[in-house]
C-alpha positions in Angstrom: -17.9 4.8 -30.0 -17.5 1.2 -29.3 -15.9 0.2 -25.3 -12.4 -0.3 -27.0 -11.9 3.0 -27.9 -13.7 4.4 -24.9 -11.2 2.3 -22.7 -8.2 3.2 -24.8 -8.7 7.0 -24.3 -9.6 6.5 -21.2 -6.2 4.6 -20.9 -4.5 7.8 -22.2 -6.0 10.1 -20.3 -4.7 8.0 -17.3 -0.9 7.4 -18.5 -0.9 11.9 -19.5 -2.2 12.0 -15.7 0.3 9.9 -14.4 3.6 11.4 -16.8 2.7 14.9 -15.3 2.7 14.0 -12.0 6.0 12.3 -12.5 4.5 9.0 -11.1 4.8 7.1 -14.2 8.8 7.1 -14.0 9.5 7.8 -10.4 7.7 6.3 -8.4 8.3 2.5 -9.3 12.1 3.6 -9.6 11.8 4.7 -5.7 10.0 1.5 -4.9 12.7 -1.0 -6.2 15.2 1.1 -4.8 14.0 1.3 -1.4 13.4 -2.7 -1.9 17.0 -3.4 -3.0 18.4 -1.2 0.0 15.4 -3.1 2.8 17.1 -6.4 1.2 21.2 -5.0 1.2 20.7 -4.3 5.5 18.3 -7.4 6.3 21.4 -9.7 4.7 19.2 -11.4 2.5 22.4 -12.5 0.3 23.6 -14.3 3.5 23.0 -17.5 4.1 19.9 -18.1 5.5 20.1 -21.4 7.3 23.1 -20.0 9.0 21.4 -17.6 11.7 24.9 -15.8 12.7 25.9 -15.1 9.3 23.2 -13.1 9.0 23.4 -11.2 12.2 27.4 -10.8 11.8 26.1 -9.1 8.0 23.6 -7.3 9.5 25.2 -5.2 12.3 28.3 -4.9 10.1 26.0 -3.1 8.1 24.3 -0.9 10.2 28.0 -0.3 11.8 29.1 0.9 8.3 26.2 3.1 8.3 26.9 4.7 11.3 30.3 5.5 10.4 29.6 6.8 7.6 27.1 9.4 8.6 29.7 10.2 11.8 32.4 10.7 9.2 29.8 12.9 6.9 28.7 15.0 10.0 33.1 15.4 11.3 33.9 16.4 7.8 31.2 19.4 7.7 32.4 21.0 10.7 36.1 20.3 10.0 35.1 22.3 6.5 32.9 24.9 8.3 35.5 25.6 10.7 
Protein backbone atom coordinates (compact mmCIF):
# COMPACT_ATOMS: atom_id res chain seq x y z
CA UNK A 1 0.00 0.00 0.00
CA UNK A 2 1.73 3.03 -1.07
CA UNK A 3 1.10 6.66 1.31
CA UNK A 4 -1.53 7.83 -1.19
CA UNK A 5 -3.87 5.27 -0.55
CA UNK A 6 -3.06 5.05 3.07
CA UNK A 7 -3.85 8.89 3.28
CA UNK A 8 -6.89 8.63 1.17
CA UNK A 9 -8.58 5.99 3.42
CA UNK A 10 -7.42 7.55 6.07
CA UNK A 11 -9.23 10.69 4.56
CA UNK A 12 -12.47 8.62 4.46
CA UNK A 13 -12.38 7.24 7.55
CA UNK A 14 -12.19 10.96 8.76
CA UNK A 15 -15.08 12.58 6.43
CA UNK A 16 -17.63 8.93 7.72
CA UNK A 17 -16.45 10.23 11.31
CA UNK A 18 -17.29 13.57 10.77
CA UNK A 19 -20.95 12.92 8.55
CA UNK A 20 -22.10 10.84 11.70
CA UNK A 21 -21.47 13.18 14.04
CA UNK A 22 -23.24 15.78 11.95
CA UNK A 23 -20.13 18.10 12.07
CA UNK A 24 -19.44 17.90 8.49
CA UNK A 25 -22.75 19.95 7.56
CA UNK A 26 -23.65 21.68 10.75
CA UNK A 27 -21.19 22.87 12.26
CA UNK A 28 -19.58 25.38 9.54
CA UNK A 29 -23.39 26.34 8.84
CA UNK A 30 -23.54 27.44 12.70
CA UNK A 31 -20.31 29.24 12.43
CA UNK A 32 -21.16 31.59 9.38
CA UNK A 33 -24.34 32.09 10.86
CA UNK A 34 -23.37 33.19 14.20
CA UNK A 35 -20.65 35.34 12.08
CA UNK A 36 -23.30 37.07 9.85
CA UNK A 37 -25.52 37.80 13.12
CA UNK A 38 -21.93 39.09 15.35
CA UNK A 39 -21.52 41.38 12.11
CA UNK A 40 -25.74 42.43 11.62
CA UNK A 41 -25.54 44.00 15.72
CA UNK A 42 -21.74 45.35 15.60
CA UNK A 43 -23.13 47.63 12.41
CA UNK A 44 -20.41 46.58 10.30
CA UNK A 45 -22.58 47.70 7.05
CA UNK A 46 -22.45 51.30 8.63
CA UNK A 47 -20.16 53.45 7.81
CA UNK A 48 -17.19 53.14 9.57
CA UNK A 49 -15.47 56.45 9.52
CA UNK A 50 -18.65 57.90 10.82
CA UNK A 51 -18.47 56.85 14.61
CA UNK A 52 -22.33 57.86 15.42
CA UNK A 53 -23.72 55.97 12.55
CA UNK A 54 -22.57 53.19 13.97
CA UNK A 55 -23.66 53.56 17.48
CA UNK A 56 -27.22 55.07 16.31
CA UNK A 57 -27.23 51.20 14.18
CA UNK A 58 -26.09 49.57 16.95
CA UNK A 59 -28.52 50.40 19.83
CA UNK A 60 -31.30 50.58 17.31
CA UNK A 61 -30.44 47.09 17.02
CA UNK A 62 -30.20 45.89 20.25
CA UNK A 63 -33.50 48.11 20.91
CA UNK A 64 -35.22 45.97 18.19
CA UNK A 65 -34.05 43.00 19.98
CA UNK A 66 -35.40 43.82 23.10
CA UNK A 67 -38.70 44.44 21.82
CA UNK A 68 -39.01 41.76 20.29
CA UNK A 69 -38.29 39.32 22.95
CA UNK A 70 -40.73 41.66 25.29
CA UNK A 71 -43.45 41.29 22.65
CA UNK A 72 -42.60 37.27 22.40
CA UNK A 73 -42.71 36.90 26.24
CA UNK A 74 -46.48 39.46 26.37
CA UNK A 75 -47.85 37.28 23.67
CA UNK A 76 -47.32 33.88 25.63
CA UNK A 77 -49.09 34.90 28.61
CA UNK A 78 -51.76 36.81 26.76
CA UNK A 79 -52.18 33.13 24.94
CA UNK A 80 -51.72 31.23 28.30
CA UNK A 81 -54.17 33.25 29.95
Amino acid sequence: MTKDEERQRQARRELDRLGAEGGLFSTPTLKARARSLRGHFNAEDADPSDRIEVWGTRIGRALALVAFFGLAVWLLFFLAR
